[in-house]
PyMOL commands that place a pseudoatom at each C-alpha (Angstrom):
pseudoatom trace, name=CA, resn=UNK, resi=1, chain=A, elem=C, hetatm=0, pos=[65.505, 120.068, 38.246]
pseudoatom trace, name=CA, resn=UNK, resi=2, chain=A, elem=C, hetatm=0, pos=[62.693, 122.322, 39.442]
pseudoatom trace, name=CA, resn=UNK, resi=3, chain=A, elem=C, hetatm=0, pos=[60.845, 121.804, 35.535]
pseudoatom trace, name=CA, resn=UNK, resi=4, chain=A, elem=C, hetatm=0, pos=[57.240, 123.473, 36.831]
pseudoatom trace, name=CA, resn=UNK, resi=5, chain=A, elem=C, hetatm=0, pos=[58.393, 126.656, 34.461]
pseudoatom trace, name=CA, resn=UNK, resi=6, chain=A, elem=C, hetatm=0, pos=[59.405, 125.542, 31.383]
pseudoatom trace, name=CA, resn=UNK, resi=7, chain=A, elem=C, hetatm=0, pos=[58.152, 127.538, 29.471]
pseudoatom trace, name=CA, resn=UNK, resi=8, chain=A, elem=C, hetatm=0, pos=[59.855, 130.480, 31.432]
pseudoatom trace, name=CA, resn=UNK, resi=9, chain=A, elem=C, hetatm=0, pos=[62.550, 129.456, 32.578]
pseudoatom trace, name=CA, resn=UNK, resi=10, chain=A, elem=C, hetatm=0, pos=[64.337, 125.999, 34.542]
pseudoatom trace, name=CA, resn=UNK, resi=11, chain=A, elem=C, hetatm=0, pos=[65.586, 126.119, 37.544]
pseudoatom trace, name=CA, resn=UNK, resi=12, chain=A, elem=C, hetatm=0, pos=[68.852, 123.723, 39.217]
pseudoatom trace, name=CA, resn=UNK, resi=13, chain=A, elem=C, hetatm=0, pos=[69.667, 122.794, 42.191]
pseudoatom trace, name=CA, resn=UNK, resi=14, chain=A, elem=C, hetatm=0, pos=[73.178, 120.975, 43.038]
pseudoatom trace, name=CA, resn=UNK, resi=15, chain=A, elem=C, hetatm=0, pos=[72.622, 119.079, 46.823]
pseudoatom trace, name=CA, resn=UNK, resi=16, chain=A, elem=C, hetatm=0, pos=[75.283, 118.369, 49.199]
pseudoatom trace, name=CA, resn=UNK, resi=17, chain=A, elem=C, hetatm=0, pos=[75.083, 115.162, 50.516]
pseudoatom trace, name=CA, resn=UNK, resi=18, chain=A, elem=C, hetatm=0, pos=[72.840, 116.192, 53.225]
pseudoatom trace, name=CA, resn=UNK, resi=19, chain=A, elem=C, hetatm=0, pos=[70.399, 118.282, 51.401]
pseudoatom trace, name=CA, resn=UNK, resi=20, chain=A, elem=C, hetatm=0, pos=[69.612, 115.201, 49.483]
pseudoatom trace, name=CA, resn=UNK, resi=21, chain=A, elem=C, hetatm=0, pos=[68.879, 113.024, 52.112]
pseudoatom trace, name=CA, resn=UNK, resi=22, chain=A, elem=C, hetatm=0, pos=[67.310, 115.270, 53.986]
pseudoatom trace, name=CA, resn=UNK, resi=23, chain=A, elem=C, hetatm=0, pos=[65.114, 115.956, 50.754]
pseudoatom trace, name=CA, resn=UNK, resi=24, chain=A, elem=C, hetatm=0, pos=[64.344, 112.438, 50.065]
pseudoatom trace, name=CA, resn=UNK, resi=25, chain=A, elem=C, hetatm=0, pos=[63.364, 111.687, 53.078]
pseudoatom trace, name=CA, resn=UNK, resi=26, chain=A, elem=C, hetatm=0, pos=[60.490, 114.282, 52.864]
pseudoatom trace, name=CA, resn=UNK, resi=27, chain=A, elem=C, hetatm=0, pos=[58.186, 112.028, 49.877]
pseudoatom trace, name=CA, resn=UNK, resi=28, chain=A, elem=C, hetatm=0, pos=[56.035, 112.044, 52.795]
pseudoatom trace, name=CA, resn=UNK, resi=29, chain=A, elem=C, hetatm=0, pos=[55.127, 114.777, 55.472]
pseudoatom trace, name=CA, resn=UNK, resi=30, chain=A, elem=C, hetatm=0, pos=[57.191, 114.418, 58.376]
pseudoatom trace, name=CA, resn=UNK, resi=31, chain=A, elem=C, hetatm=0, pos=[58.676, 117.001, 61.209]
pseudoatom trace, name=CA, resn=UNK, resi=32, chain=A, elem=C, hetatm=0, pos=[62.056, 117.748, 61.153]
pseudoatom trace, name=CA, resn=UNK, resi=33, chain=A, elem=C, hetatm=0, pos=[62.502, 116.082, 64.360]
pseudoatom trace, name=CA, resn=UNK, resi=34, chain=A, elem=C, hetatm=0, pos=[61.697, 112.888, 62.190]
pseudoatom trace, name=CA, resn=UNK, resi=35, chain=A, elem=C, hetatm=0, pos=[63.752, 113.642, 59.777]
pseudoatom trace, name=CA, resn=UNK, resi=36, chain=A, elem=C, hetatm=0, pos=[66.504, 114.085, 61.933]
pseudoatom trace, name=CA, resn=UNK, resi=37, chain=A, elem=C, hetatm=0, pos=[65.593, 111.190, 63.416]
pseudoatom trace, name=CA, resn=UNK, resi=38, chain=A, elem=C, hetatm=0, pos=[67.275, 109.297, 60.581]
pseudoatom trace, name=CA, resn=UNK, resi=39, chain=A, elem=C, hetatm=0, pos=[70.323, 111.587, 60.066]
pseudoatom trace, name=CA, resn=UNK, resi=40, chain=A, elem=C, hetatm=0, pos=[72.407, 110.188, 63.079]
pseudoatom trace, name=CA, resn=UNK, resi=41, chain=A, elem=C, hetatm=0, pos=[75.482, 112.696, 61.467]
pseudoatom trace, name=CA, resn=UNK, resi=42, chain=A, elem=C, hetatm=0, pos=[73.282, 116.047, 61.512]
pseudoatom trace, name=CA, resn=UNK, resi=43, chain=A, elem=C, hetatm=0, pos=[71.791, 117.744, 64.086]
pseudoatom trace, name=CA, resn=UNK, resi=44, chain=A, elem=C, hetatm=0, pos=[68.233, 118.899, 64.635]
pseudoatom trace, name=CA, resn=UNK, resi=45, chain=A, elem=C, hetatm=0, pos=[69.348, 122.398, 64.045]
pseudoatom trace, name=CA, resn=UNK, resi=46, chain=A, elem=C, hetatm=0, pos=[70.849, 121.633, 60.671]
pseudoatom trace, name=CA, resn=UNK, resi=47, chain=A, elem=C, hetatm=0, pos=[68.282, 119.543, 59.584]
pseudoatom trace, name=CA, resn=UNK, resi=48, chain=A, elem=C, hetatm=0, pos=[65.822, 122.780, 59.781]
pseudoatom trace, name=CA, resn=UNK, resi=49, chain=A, elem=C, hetatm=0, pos=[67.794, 124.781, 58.563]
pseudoatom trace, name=CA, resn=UNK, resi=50, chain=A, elem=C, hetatm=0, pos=[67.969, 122.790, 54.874]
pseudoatom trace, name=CA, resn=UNK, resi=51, chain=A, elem=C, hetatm=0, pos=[64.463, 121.779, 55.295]
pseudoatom trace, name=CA, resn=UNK, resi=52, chain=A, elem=C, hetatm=0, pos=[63.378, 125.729, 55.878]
pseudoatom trace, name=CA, resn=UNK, resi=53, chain=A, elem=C, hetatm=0, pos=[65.933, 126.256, 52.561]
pseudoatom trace, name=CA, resn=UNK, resi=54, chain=A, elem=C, hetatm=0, pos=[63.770, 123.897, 50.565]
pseudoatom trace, name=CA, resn=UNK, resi=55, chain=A, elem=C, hetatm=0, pos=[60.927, 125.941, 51.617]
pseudoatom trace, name=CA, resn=UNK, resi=56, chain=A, elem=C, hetatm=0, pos=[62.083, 129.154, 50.690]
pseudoatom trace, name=CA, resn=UNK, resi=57, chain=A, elem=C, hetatm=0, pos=[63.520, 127.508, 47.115]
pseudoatom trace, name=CA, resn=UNK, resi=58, chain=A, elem=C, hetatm=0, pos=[60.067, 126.930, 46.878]
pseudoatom trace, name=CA, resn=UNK, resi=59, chain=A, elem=C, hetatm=0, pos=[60.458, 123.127, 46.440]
pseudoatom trace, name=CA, resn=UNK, resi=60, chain=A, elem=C, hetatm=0, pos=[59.092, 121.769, 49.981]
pseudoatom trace, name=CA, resn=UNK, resi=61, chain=A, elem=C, hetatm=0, pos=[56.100, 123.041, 51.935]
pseudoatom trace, name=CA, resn=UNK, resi=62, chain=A, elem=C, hetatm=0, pos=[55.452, 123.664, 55.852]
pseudoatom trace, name=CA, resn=UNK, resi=63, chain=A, elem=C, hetatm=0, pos=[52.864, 123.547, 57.460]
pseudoatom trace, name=CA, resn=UNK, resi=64, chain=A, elem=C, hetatm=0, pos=[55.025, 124.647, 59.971]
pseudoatom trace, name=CA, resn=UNK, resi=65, chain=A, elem=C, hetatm=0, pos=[54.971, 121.335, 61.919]
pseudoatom trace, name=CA, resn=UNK, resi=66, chain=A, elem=C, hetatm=0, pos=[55.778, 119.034, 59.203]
pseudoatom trace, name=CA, resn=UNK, resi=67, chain=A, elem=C, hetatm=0, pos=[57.958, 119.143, 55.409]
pseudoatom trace, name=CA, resn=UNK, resi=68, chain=A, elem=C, hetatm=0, pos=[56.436, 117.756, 52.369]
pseudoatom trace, name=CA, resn=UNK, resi=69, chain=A, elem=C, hetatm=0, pos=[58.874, 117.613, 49.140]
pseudoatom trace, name=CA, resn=UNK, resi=70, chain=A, elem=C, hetatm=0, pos=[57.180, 118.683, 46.227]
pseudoatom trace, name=CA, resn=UNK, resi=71, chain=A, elem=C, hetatm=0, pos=[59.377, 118.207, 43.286]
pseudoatom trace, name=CA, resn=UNK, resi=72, chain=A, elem=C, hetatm=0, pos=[59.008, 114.875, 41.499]
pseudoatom trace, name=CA, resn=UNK, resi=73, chain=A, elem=C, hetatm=0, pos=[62.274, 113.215, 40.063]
pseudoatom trace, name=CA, resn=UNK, resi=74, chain=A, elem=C, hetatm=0, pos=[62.852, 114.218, 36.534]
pseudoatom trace, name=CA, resn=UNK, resi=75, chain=A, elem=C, hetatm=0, pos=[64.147, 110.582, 35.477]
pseudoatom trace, name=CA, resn=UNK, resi=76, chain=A, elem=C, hetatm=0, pos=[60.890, 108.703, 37.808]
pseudoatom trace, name=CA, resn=UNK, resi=77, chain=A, elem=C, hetatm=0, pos=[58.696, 111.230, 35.500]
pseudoatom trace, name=CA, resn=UNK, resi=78, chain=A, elem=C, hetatm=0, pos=[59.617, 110.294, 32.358]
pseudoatom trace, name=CA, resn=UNK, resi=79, chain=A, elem=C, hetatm=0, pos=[59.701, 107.043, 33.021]
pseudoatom trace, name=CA, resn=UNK, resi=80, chain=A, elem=C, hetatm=0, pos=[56.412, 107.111, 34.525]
pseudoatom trace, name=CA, resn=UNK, resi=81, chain=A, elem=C, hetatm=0, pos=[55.166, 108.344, 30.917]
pseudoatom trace, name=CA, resn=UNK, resi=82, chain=A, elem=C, hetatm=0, pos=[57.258, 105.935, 29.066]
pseudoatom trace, name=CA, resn=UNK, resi=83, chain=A, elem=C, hetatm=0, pos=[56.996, 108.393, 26.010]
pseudoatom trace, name=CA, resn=UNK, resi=84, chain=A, elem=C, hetatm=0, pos=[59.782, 109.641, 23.948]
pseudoatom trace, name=CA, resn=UNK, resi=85, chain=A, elem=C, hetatm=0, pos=[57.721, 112.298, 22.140]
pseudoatom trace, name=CA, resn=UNK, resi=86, chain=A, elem=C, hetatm=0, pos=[57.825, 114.099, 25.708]
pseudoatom trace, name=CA, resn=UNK, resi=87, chain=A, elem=C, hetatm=0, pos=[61.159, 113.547, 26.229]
pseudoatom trace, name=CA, resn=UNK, resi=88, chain=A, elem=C, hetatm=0, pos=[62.791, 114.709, 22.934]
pseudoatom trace, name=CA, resn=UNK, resi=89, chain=A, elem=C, hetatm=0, pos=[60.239, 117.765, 23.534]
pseudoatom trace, name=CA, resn=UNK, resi=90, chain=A, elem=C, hetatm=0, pos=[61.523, 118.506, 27.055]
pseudoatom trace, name=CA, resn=UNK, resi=91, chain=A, elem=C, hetatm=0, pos=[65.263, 118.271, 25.772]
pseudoatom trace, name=CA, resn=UNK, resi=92, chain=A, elem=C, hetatm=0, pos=[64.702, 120.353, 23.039]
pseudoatom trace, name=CA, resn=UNK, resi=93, chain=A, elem=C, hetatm=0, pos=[63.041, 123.170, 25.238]
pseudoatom trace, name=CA, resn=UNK, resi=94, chain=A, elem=C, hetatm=0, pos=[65.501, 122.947, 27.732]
pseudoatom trace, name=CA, resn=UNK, resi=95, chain=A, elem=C, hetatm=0, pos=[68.063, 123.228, 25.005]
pseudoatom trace, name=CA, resn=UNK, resi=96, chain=A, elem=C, hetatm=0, pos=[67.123, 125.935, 23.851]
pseudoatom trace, name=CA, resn=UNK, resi=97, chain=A, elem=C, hetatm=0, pos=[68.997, 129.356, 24.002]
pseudoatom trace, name=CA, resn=UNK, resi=98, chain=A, elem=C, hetatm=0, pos=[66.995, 132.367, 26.605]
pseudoatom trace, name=CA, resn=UNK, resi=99, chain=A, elem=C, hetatm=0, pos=[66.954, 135.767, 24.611]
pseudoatom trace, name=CA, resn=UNK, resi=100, chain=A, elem=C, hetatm=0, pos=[68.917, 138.170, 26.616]
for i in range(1, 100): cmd.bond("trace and resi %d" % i, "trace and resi %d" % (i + 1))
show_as sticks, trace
zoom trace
């Protein structure tokens, strides 16, 4: 869950199976050749073409040699704050209805 806006508005993604590890391997720059690298089932070709996706989603940046994922996992940040005030206050704005 892309959570930057939640006070506007949440955004989810579902990944295929190679979208996500293609995504995870991106916690640290690397190229897509890299990346690809490590995919032994996908080619270079598709590999760009998902990491280029992320970019345009908005959710990985380019420098336009190497892909950087910028969303943090929901679960690892809550987690990371070990505080259920912020949690019950994230659910309850996410659970709330969006005027039309």
């Amino acid at each position: 869950m892309d959570a930057r806006a939640l006070l506007f508005s949440a955004t989810s993604y579902a990944l295929n199976p190679l979208e996500s590890k293609v995504f995870l391997l991106c916690d640290q720059a690397r190229s897509a050749s890299a990346v690809a690298a490590e995919l032994p089932n996908a080619t270079l070709e598709d590999v760009t073409k998902v990491l280029d996706g992320f970019c345009d989603k908005g959710v990985m940046w380019s420098d336009g040699t190497q892909y950087l994922a910028l969303a943090v996992s929901f679960t690892e940040f809550l987690a990371s704050r070990a505080s259920t005030k912020l949690e019950n206050a994230i659910e309850h704005m996410l659970s709330e209805q969006v005027p039309s």
